[in-house]
C-alpha positions as CSV (number, residue, x, y, z in Angstrom):
1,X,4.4,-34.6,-15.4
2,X,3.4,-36.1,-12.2
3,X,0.9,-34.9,-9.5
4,X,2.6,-33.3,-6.3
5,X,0.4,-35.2,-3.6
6,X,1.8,-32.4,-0.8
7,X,-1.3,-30.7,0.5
8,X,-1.5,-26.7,0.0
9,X,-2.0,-24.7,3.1
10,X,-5.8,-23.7,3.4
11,X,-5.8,-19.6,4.1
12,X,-8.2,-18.3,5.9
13,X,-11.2,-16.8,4.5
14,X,-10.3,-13.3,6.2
15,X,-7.0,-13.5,5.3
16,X,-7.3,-13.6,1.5
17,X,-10.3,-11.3,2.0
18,X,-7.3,-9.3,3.8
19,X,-5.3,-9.4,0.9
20,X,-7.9,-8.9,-1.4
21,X,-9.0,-5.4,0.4
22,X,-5.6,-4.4,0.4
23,X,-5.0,-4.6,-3.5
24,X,-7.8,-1.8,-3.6
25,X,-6.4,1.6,-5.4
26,X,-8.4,4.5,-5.1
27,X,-8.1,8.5,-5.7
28,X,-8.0,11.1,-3.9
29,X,-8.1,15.2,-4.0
30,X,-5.8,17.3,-1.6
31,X,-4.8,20.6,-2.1
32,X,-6.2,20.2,-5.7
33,X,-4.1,17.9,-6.7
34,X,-5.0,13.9,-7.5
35,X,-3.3,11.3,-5.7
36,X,-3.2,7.4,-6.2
37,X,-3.6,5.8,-2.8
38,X,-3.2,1.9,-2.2
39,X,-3.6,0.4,1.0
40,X,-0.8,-2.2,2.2
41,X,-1.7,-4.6,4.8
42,X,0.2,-5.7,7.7
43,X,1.3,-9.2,6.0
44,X,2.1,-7.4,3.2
45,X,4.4,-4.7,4.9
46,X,7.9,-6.4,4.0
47,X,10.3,-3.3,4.9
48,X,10.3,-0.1,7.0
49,X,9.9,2.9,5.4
50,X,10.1,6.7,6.9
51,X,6.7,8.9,7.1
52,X,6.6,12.0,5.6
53,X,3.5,13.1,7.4
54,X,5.4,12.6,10.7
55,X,8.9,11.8,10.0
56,X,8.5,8.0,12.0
57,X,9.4,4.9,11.3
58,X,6.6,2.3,9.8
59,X,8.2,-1.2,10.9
60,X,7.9,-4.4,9.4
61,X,4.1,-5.6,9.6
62,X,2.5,-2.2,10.4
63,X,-0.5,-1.6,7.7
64,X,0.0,1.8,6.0
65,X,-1.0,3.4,2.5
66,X,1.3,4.0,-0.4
67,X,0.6,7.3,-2.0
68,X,1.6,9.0,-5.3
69,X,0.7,11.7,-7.5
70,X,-2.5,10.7,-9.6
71,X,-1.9,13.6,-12.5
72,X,0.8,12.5,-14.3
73,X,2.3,16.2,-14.5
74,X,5.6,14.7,-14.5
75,X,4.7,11.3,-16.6
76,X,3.4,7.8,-14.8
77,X,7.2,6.4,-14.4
78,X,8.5,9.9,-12.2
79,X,5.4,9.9,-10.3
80,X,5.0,6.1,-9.9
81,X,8.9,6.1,-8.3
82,X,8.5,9.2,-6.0
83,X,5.5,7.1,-4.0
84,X,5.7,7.6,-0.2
85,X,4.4,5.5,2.1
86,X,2.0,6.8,5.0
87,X,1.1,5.9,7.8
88,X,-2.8,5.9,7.8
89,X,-3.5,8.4,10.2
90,X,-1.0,10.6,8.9
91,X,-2.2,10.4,5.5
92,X,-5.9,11.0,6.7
93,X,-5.3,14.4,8.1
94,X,-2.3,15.7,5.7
């Protein structure tokens, strides 16, 4: 098969550092019960979603967190699909 001689883009060193950070899950404890939380970055905020913290709209390139229950009460799949996304503020003092 023959060599493409097109040259990739270069990214930026903070960009996939960016993208790197953003991939990051972590855990957290509120009102006693565990939650996953993943960060999305701006370039990787594709569609507008609806708080729940505030009821607002997070557009199109605004970076946010992506939160669902951590405890499996209901089993990974019903918890993994009833994931909100946050915006970060709101999420940091719900």
């Amino acid at each position: 098969m023959p060599r493409s001689h097109r040259r990739r883009p270069e990214s930026s060193g903070d960009d996939s550092f960016e993208r790197l950070l953003a991939g990051w899950k972590r855990t957290e404890t509120r009102r006693g019960v565990e939650w996953t939380v993943q960060p999305v970055s701006a370039a990787q905020a594709q569609k507008q979603y609806t708080c729940p913290g505030c009821g607002g709209q997070i557009d199109v390139g605004i970076a946010h967190v992506v939160t669902w229950r951590a405890d499996g009460v209901l089993g990974d799949a019903a918890d993994l699909a009833a994931r909100r996304h946050w915006h970060q503020h709101c999420w940091k003092v719900a």
